[in-house]
Every structure is written in C-alpha cells, then in structure tokens.
C-alpha positions in Angstrom: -14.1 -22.0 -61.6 -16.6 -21.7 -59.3 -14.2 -20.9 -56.2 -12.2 -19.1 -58.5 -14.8 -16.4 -59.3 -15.9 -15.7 -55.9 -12.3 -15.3 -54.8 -11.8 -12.7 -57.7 -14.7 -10.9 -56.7 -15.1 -10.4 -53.7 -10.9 -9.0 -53.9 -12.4 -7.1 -56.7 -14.9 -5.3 -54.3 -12.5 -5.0 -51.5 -9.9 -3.1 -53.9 -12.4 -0.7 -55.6 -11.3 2.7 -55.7 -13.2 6.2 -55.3 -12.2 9.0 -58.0 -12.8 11.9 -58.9 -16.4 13.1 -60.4 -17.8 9.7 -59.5 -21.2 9.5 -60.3 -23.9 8.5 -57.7 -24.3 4.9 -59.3 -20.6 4.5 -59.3 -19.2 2.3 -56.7 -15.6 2.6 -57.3 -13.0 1.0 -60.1 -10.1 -0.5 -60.3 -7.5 -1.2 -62.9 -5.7 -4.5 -63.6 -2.8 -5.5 -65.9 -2.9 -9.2 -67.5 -2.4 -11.2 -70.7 -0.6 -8.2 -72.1 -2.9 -5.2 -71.4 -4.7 -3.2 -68.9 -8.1 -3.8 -67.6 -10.3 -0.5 -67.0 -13.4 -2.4 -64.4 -15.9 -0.1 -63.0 -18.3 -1.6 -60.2 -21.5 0.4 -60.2 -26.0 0.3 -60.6 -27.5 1.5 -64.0 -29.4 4.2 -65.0 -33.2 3.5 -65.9 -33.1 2.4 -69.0 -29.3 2.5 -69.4 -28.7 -1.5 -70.1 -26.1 -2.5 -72.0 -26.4 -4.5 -75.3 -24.3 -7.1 -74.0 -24.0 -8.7 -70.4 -21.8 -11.8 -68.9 -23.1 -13.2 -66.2 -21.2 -15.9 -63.8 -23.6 -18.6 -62.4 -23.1 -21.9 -64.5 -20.0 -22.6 -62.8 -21.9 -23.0 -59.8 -25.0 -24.9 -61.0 -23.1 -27.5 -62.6 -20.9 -28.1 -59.4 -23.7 -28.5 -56.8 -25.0 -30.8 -60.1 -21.8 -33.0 -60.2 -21.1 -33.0 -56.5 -24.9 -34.4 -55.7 -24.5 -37.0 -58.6 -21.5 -38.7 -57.1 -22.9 -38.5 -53.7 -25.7 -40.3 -54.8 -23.9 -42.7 -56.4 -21.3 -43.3 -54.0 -22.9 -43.1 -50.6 -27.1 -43.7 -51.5 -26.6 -46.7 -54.4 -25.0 -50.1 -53.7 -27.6 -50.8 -50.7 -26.5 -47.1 -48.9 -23.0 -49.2 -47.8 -21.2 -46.4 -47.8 -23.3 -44.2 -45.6 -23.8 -46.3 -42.9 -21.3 -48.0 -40.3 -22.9 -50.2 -38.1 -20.0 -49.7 -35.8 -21.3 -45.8 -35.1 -25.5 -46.8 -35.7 -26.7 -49.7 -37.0 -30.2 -48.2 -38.9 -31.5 -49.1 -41.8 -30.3 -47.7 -44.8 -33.6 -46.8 -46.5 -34.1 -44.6 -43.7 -30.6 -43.5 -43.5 -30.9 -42.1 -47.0 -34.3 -40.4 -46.8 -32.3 -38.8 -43.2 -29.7 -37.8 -45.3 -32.2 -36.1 -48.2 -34.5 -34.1 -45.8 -31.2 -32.8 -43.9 -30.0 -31.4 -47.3 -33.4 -29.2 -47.7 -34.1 -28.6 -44.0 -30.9 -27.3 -43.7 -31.3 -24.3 -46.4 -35.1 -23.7 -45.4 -33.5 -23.0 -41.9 -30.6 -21.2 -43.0 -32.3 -18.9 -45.4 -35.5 -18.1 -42.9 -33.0 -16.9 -40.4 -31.0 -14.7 -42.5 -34.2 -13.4 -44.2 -35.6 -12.3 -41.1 -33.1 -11.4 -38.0 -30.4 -11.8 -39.9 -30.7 -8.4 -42.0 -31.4 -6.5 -38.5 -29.0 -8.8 -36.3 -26.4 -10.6 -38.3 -23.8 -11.2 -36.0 -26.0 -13.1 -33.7 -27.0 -14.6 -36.4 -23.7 -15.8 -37.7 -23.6 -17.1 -33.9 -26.8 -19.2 -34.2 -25.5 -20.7 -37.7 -22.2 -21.3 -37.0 -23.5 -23.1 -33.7 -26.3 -25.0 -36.1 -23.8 -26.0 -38.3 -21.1 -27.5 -35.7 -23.9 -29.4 -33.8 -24.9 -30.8 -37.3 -21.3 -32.2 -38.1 -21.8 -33.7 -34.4 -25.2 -35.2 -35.0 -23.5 -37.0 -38.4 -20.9 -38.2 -37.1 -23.6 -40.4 -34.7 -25.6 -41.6 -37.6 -23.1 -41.9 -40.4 -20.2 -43.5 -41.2 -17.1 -41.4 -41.0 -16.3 -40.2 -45.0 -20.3 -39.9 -44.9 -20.2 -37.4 -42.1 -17.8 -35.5 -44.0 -19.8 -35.3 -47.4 -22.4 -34.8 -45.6 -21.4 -31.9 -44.5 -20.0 -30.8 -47.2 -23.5 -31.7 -49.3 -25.3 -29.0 -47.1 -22.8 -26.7 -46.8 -22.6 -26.5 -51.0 -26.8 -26.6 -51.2 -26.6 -23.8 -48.7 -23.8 -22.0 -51.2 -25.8 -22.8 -54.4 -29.7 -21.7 -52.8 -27.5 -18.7 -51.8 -26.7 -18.1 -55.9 -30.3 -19.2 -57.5 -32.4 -18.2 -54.6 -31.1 -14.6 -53.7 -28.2 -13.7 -55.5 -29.9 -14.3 -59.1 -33.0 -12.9 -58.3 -31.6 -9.9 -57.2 -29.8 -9.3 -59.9 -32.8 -10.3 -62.3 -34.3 -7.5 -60.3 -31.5 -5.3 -61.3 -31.6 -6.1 -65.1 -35.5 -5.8 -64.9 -35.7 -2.8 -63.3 -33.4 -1.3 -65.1 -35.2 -2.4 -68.8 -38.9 -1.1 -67.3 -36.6 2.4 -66.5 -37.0 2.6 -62.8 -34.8 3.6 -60.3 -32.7 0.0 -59.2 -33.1 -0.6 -55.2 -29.8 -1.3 -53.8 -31.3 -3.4 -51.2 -31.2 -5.8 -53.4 -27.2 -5.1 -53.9 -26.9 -5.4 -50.3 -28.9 -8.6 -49.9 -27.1 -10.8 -53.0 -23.6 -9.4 -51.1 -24.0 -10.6 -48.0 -25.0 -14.1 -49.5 -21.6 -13.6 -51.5 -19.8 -13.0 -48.4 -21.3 -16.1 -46.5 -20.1 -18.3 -49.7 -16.5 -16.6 -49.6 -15.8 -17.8 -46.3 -16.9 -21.4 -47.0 -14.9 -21.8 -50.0 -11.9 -22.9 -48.1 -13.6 -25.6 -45.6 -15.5 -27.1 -48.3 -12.3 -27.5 -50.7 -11.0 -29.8 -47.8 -14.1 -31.6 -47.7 -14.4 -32.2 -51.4 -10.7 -34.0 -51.0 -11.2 -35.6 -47.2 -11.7 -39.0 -48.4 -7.9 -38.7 -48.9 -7.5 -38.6 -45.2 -8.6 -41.7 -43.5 -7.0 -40.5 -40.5 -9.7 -37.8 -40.0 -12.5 -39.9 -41.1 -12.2 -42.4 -39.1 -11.2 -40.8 -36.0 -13.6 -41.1 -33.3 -13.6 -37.7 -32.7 -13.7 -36.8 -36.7 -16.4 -34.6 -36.0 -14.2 -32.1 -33.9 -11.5 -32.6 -36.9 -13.9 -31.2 -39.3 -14.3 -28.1 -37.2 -11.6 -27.6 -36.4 -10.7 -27.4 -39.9 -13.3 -25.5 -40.8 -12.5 -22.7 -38.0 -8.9 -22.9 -39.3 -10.1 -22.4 -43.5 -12.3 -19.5 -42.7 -10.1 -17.8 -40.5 -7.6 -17.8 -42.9 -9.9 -16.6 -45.2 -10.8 -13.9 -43.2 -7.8 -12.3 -42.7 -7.0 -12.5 -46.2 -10.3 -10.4 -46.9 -9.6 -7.9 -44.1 -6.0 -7.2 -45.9 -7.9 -5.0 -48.8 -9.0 -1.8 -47.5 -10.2 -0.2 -50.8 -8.7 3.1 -52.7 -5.7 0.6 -53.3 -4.8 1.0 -49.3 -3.5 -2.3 -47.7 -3.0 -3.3 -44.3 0.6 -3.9 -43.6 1.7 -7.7 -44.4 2.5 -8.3 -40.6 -1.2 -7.0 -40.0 -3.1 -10.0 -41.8 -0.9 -12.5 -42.7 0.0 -13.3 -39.3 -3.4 -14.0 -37.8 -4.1 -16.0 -41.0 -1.0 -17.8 -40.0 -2.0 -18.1 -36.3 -5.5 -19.4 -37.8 -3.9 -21.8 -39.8 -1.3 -23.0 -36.9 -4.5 -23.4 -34.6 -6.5 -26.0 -36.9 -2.6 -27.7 -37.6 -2.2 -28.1 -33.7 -5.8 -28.8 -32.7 -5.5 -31.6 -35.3 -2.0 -32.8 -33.9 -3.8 -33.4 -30.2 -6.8 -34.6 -31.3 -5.0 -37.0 -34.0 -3.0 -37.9 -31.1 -6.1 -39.6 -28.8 -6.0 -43.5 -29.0 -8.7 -44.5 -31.6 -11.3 -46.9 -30.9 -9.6 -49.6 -28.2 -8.8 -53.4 -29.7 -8.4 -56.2 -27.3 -4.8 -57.0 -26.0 -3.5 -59.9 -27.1 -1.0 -61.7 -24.9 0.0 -64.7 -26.5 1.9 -64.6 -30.1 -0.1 -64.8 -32.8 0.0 -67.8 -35.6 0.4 -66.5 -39.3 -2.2 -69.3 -39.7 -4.9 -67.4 -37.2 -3.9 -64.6 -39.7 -4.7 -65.4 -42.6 -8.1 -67.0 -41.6 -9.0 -63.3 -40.1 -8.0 -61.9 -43.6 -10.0 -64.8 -45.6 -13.0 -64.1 -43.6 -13.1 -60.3 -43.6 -10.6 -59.1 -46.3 -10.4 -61.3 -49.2 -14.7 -60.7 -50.5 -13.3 -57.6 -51.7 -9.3 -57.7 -51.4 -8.4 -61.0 -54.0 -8.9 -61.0 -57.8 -12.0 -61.5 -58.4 -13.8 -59.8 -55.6 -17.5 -61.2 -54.1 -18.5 -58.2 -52.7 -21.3 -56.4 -54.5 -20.1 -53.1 -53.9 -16.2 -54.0 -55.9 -16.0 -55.6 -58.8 -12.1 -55.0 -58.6 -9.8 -54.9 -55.0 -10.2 -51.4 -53.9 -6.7 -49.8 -54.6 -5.3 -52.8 -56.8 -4.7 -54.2 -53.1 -5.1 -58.0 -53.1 -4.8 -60.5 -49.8 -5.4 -63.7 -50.9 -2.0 -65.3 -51.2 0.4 -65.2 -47.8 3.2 -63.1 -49.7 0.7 -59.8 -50.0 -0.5 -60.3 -46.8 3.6 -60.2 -45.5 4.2 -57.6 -47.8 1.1 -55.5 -46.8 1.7 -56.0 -43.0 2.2 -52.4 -42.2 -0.7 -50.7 -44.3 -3.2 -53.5 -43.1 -1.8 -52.5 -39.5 -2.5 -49.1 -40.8 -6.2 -49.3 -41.9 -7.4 -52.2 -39.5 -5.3 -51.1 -35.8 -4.3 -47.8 -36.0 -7.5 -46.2 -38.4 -9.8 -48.9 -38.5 -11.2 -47.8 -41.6 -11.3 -50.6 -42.6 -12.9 -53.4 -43.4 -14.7 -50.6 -45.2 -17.3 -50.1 -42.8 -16.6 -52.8 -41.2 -18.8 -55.0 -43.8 -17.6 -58.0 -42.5 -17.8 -57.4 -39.0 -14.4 -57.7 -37.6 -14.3 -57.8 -33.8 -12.1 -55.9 -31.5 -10.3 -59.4 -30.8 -9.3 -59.9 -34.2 -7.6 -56.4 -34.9 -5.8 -57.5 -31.4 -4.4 -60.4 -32.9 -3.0 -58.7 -35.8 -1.7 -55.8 -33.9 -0.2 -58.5 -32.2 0.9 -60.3 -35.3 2.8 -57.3 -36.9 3.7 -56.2 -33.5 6.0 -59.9 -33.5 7.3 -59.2 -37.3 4.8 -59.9 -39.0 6.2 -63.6 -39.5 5.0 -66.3 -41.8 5.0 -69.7 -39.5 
C-alpha cells in the first residue's frame, strides 16, 4: 500500500493540469474515471482559515512497514546467536558486535543522509544526489565485507527503508502538520515547506523499485552468495531506478505525454543494462573449490553430508537455529542424498550458500569431492 501510494502520487503530480481562472493556491487538477464514476482531484495550499472538516491523510502504510520489516530482521538476522548475519567465510567477528555494527549503521546512515540534504542539498542537490548515491554504493561494498551475503542485502535494504520512513515522519509529516497548523492559526501557508516534503517524496519514488527486489532477494541465492553480490545489488539498483525514472519523465503535466518511443525505450535500455551486467557478473567463477583428481567414494560422501548437512537437513534437526530441515529437505538416508545430487551440487559447488553460512565449516576440499562425486554420476558404491 505503501509503494502503491507513492506511485499514485507522484503520477498524480506529474499529470496535474492548469485551467482556466485557477486561483493562486491552485496547483492544477486532474480528472480520473474508476469503479464506475469520475474523480474531480484538485492539488492546491489553503486559504488561512479555510480547513476542511474532514481530511485523509496517508502515512500508516508506511509506519507499519518500516515496523514489520525491522521486526523480522531482528528476528531473523540479530536472534538465534546473530547466525544469520555473520559468515565467517567473509569476517569472522563476533556477533555481539556485529549486531550493535549493524544498529548504529541503521541511524548513522539517516543522521548523514538528512544533514546533507538539509543543508547543501536544498542549494546543490545534484551534487548532492552524487555524494549519496556514491555513500550508498560504498556502503553495500562495506556490507558485503562484514556480513554474510542475504545480510548484506537486508541490510541494505534496512537503511534504505529507515532512510524512506525518517523521510515521511521526520520532514514530510511535519511539513504538512505545518500546513494544517498554519492554516487553523489563519496565516498565510509557506510553500517551502511543499517544496521540502516533495523532494523527500521524490527521493522515496525512485527507491521504491530497488528496495521491492531487496525485500524478495533471499529468493536469489545466486546473487547473495556471489562474491561479487555487492556489485549485483547495484547494479540492480541502477537498473530499478532508472526504469523508474523514465517512467516519471513520461508525464509532462496539462495531460501532455512524451511519445512512447521517448521513455519506454531508455527504461528498457535501463532495464537491459542491470539484465546484462548481471549475466557477466553471474557468469565470474564463484569462490574456487579444490580439484579433485581421483573418483570420489559414495561412502566419503555421505560422511561430508553427516558431518556438515544432516544437524539441520534429517528429521529431527540438532541445530539450534532449525527445529525442522530447512525447505522439508532431508539427507540423512543415501536415497535423498542420490536424489538431491544436483540441488546439493547447486547450493554447496556452484552457490555455496550453503551450509548456511557455512555453520559447519566445510572446507574447499570437501565441496571438491562432491563436485567431483556428481561430476562421476553421482553413484551409490
């Protein structure tokens, strides 16, 4: 809902149109048709004095998604010992400190962000946007060297939607309770405080997009768990908001568009650039395993699967973290592990997502000797 509103209006305030005998405070209308009937919306400041009896607001939506998304990260990434935010394979630190790191990074960030912008970036913004856009890419970076790989990428994503919500309760509410105030004492309203809340709303619109993918990038182990996941995640993120950008520029108010050809094909070129980046990074060898020359006993492979698998892949799990195999995926009998040759390939080789942060400590030699193993046919001795 959320997403949904600042998507509606910020193409509401791209398609407002002038008319005639349009009154000072007036900053254009527009007219809609929906659910049966026309919508008459006017965009425009009130008259001292002049507020209305009734007034909807949109800000919950927000609140209780920066609510719900910080909730699960705590639970998922700072409970159960911090397991999932730190991979000793990328930094070994302790994960009392790893989760105080990750909290002051969360407020630093917005402190930062919103001192810059409150300062040069009214008289300078597009060096501004420069400076943030560089802060934010060298940020990803620095996560990806602390964190583990799905961490980096909520991480991100945490400050990114803290930067989004101090945006709504820190400048865009207050100017509008300036607004509603000063238009209940019957003073003139100051439409700096108009400008202020929409550039805010403009910074939000264009991280709507790389943030969705973020939200939904645990689904993509691939990216994760990539070496260079870090240049992934930008590279998405450059894609998302140039996509979003042309689709902005396509409104150019008074119900003028720019011809189809005009936007939607650099939001397709933005889009093709973040699909091809991906394809050649995707495409650079993961982290090396050792080459195994001899063949590989199934015997050899099912004691590297007892010893680093089966405490949380078998029925009844010893792992404190799962008290059920992640995924319904059990190995502890030598059919699943035949039947599951490709897919442990998959996560242990070719991703090496897992064992999930590498918990267990599987060595380099061991993911050999399965690569090996399902390299041969994956054969039971």
């Amino acid at each position: 809902m959320w997403v949904g509103n600042s998507m509606l209006f910020n193409w509401l305030d791209r398609n407002l149109e002038k008319f005639a005998g349009q009154s000072e405070l007036s900053q254009g209308k527009i007219f809609m048709l929906h659910s049966g009937a026309f919508y008459d919306v006017e965009k425009k400041l009130l008259a001292p004095g002049e507020m209305p009896k009734i007034l909807h607001w949109f800000k919950w939506q927000n609140f209780t998604t920066w609510v719900t998304g910080i909730c699960l990260f705590v639970i998922v990434y700072y409970m159960n010992g911090a397991a999932g935010l730190v991979d000793p394979s990328v930094h070994d630190v302790d994960r009392t400190v790893a989760v105080v790191m990750s909290i002051s990074i969360i407020f630093v960030a917005w402190l930062i962000y919103d001192a810059m912008w409150k300062t040069v970036g009214e008289s300078n913004p597009r060096a501004t946007t420069v400076v943030s856009l560089l802060l934010l890419f060298g940020s990803i970076f620095a996560f990806s060297q602390f964190f583990s790989g799905k961490a980096t990428y909520m991480q991100a994503g945490v400050v990114i939607g803290t930067l989004m919500t101090g945006n709504v309760w820190m400048v865009i509410v207050p100017s509008q309770h300036e607004l509603v105030n000063a238009t209940k004492a019957g003073r003139e309203q100051d439409p700096t405080f108009s400008i202020r809340a929409k550039q805010r709303s403009i910074h939000n619109n264009y991280l709507t997009f790389p943030l969705l993918f973020i939200m939904v990038s645990n689904h993509f182990g691939a990216a994760t768990s990539h070496p260079l996941n870090w240049l992934i995640l930008i590279l998405v993120m450059i894609g998302g908001a140039g996509i979003r950008h042309f689709m902005n520029i396509r409104y150019r108010g008074n119900g003028r568009e720019l011809a189809t050809a005009a936007w939607l094909g650099p939001a397709v070129a933005s889009g093709a650039f973040a699909i091809a980046g991906l394809m050649i990074v995707t495409r650079i060898d993961a982290r090396p395993v050792d080459a195994v020359d001899m063949p590989v006993k199934f015997a050899r492979v099912q004691e590297i699967i007892a010893t680093r698998c089966v405490t949380c892949h078998s029925a009844k799990p010893s792992d404190e973290m799962f008290t059920s195999p992640p995924g319904g995926l059990r190995l502890d009998s030598p059919r699943q592990i035949q039947v599951n040759a490709k897919a442990i390939r998959l996560r242990v080789v070719d991703q090496q997502n897992m064992p999930f942060n590498n918990k267990t400590n599987m060595t380099p030699r061991e993911r050999g000797e399965i690569k090996r193993w399902v390299a041969d046919g994956a054969l039971a001795d």
